[in-house]
C-alpha positions in Angstrom: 10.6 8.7 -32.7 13.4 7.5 -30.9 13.8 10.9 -29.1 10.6 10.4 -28.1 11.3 7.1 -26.1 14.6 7.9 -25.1 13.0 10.7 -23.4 10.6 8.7 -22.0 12.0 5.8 -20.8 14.8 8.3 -18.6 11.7 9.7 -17.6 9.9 6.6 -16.3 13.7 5.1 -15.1 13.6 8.8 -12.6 10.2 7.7 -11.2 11.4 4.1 -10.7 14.4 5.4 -9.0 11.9 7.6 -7.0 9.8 5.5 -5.5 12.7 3.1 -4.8 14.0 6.1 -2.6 10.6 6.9 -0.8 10.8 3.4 0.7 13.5 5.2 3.3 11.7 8.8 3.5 11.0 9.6 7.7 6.9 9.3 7.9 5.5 13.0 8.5 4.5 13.6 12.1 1.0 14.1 10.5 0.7 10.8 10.2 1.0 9.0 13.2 3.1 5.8 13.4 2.8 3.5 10.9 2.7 -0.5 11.4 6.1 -1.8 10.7 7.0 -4.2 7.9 9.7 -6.9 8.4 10.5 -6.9 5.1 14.0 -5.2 4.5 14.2 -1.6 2.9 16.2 -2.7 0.3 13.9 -5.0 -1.0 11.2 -2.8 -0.5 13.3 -0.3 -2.5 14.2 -2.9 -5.3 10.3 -4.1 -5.7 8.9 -0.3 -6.2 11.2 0.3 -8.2 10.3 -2.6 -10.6 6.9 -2.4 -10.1 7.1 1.4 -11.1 9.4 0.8 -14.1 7.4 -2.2 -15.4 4.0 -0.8 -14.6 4.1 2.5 -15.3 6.6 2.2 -18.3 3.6 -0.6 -19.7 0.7 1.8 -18.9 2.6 4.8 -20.1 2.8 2.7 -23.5 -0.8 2.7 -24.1 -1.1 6.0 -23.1 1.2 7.1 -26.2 -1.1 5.1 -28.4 -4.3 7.2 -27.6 -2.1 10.4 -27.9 -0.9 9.3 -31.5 -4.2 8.6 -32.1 -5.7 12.3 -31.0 -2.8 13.3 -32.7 -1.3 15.3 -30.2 2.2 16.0 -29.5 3.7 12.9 -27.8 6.7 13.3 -25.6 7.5 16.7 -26.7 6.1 18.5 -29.7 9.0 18.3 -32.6 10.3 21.3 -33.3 9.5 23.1 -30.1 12.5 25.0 -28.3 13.3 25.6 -24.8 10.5 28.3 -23.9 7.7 26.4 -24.8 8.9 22.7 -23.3 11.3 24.6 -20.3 10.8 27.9 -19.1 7.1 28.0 -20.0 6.4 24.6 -17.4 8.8 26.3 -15.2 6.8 29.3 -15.0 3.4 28.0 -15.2 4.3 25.1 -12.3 5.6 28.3 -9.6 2.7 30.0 -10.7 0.8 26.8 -9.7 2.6 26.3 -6.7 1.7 29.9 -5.2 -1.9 29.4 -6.3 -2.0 25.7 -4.0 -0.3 27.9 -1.2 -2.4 30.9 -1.5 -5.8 28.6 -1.8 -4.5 26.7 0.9 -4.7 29.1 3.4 -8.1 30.6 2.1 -10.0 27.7 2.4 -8.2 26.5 5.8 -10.2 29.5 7.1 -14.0 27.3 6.5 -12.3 23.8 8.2 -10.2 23.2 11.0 -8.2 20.2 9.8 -5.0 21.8 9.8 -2.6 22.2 7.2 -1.9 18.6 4.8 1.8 17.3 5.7 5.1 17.6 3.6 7.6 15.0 2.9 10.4 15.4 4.9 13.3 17.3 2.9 15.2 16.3 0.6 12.7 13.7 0.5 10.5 16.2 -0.7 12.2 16.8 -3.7 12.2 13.0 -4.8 8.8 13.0 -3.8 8.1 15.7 -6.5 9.8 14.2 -9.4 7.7 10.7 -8.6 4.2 12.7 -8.7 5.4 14.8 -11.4 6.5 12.0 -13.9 4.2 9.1 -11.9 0.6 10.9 -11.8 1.2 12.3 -14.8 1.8 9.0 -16.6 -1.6 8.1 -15.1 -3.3 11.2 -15.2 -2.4 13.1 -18.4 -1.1 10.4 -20.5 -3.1 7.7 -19.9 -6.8 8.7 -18.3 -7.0 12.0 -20.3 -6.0 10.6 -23.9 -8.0 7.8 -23.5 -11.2 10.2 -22.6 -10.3 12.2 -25.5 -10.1 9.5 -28.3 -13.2 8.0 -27.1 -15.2 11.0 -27.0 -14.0 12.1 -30.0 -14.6 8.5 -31.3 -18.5 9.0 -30.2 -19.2 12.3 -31.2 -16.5 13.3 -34.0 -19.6 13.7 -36.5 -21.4 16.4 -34.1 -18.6 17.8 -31.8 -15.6 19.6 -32.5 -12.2 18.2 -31.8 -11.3 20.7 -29.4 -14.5 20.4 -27.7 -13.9 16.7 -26.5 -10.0 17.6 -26.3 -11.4 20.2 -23.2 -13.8 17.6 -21.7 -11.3 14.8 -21.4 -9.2 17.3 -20.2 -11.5 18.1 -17.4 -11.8 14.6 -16.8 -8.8 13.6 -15.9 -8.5 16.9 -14.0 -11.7 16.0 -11.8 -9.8 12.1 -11.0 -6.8 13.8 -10.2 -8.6 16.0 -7.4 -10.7 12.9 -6.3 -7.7 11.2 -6.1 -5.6 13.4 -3.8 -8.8 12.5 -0.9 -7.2 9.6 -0.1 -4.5 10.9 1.9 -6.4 13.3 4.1 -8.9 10.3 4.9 -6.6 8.4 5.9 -4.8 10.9 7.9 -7.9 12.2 9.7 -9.3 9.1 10.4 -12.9 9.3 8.4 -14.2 5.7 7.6 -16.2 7.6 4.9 -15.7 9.8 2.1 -19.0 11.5 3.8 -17.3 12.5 6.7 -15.0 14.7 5.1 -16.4 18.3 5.4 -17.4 19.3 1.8 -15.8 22.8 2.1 -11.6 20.4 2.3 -13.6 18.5 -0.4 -13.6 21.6 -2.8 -10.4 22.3 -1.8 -9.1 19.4 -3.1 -10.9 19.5 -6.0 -10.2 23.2 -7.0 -6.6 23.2 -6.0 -5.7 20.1 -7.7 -8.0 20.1 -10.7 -6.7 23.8 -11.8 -3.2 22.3 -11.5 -5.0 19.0 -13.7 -6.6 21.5 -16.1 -3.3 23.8 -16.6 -0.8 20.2 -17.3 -3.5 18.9 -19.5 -4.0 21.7 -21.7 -0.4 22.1 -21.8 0.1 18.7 -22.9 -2.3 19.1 -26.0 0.1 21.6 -27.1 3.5 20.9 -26.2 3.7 17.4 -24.9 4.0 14.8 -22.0 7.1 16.7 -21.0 5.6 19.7 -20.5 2.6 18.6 -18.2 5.3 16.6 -16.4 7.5 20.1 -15.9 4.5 22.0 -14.4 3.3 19.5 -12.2 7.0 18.4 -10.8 7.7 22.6 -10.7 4.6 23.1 -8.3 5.4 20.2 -6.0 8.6 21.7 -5.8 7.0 25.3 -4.5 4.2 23.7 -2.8 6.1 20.6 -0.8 10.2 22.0 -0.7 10.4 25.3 -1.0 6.9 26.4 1.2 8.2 24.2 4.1 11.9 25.4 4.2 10.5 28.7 4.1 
């Protein structure tokens, strides 16, 4: 057990130190120009990163209770070498990162919105460890082991366990896509959700919520870790290494 939180408080410390970072990461052209706070960077810097490490750290917490209760692996399965909690995210997350490239440009040919921007590099690679570890905390951790005790706290007398396991699952994979239509509302300047063609709207959805499907199953098996090494894997194909190239 105290591999487990050692593990998991240096994870939660990287996506403090993440988000501290981000405060000084250029604003993508994409964008447009931003109003300007007065507030200094470094303070900005300090207060995500304490507002990360507290928040997330706390919510993270009761995330680990749901998953002891479902009684999954937590942090990393015990017992589990490097394939299954390395090399296998590693693979899986390229593999994901190809898929978000190659779906990318399929559904880009239904919408002219352009392509979605890229962090700057090498702010794009801090910007992958904070989604991996940060949305994952949120997504995996928290929303989908809290669907899946619940569920299975409703229906454990006429369901299987795996059967509400795959549903929370989906779940959290579904918020995760929903989630990611902030940005591009913003961006494009809808005052709606209802203007945003439903063709970039599947897009999101289909893109993201495989990537949400793939780190939850994942984390049934092999842990937190390992949802947080495919998602932080794909970011890296999808947001450093796609630009660059």
């Amino acid at each position: 057990m105290k591999k487990q939180y050692l593990v998991y408080a240096i994870l939660i410390l990287f996506d403090a130190i993440a988000a501290g970072i981000m405060v000084f990461s250029p604003i993508p052209a994409e964008l447009g120009s931003l109003p300007q706070s007065n507030i200094p960077k470094t303070l900005l810097m300090l207060a995500n990163f304490a507002l990360i490490f507290v928040v997330y750290g706390l919510l993270g917490l009761l995330g680990l209770y749901f998953v002891r209760k479902n009684g999954w692996p937590q942090i990393f399965k015990e017992g589990e070498g490097k394939k299954n909690l390395f090399y296998r995210p590693l693979a899986l997350g390229i593999f994901s990162g190809v898929f978000i490239i190659a779906g990318s440009y399929v559904f880009g040919m239904f919408h002219n919105l352009g392509k979605l921007p890229h962090p700057e590099f090498p702010f794009s690679i801090v910007a992958s460890v904070g989604a991996g570890i940060g949305e994952e905390v949120l997504m995996r951790l928290l929303i989908m082991s809290f669907w899946a005790w619940v569920l299975n706290l409703i229906f454990k007398k006429f369901i299987n366990r795996g059967i509400t396991d795959w549903i929370a699952v989906i779940i959290a994979a579904l918020v995760f896509g929903i989630a990611h239509l902030a940005g591009p509302v913003y961006m494009y300047n809808f005052s709606s959700i209802s203007q945003v063609p439903i063709i970039f709207i599947v897009e999101l959805l289909v893109l993201n919520g495989a990537i949400g499907i793939l780190a939850g199953r994942e984390m049934v098996k092999y842990g937190f870790v390992a949802a947080v090494g495919i998602h932080f894997w794909a970011d890296i194909v999808w947001h450093v290494v796609y630009p660059l190239v």
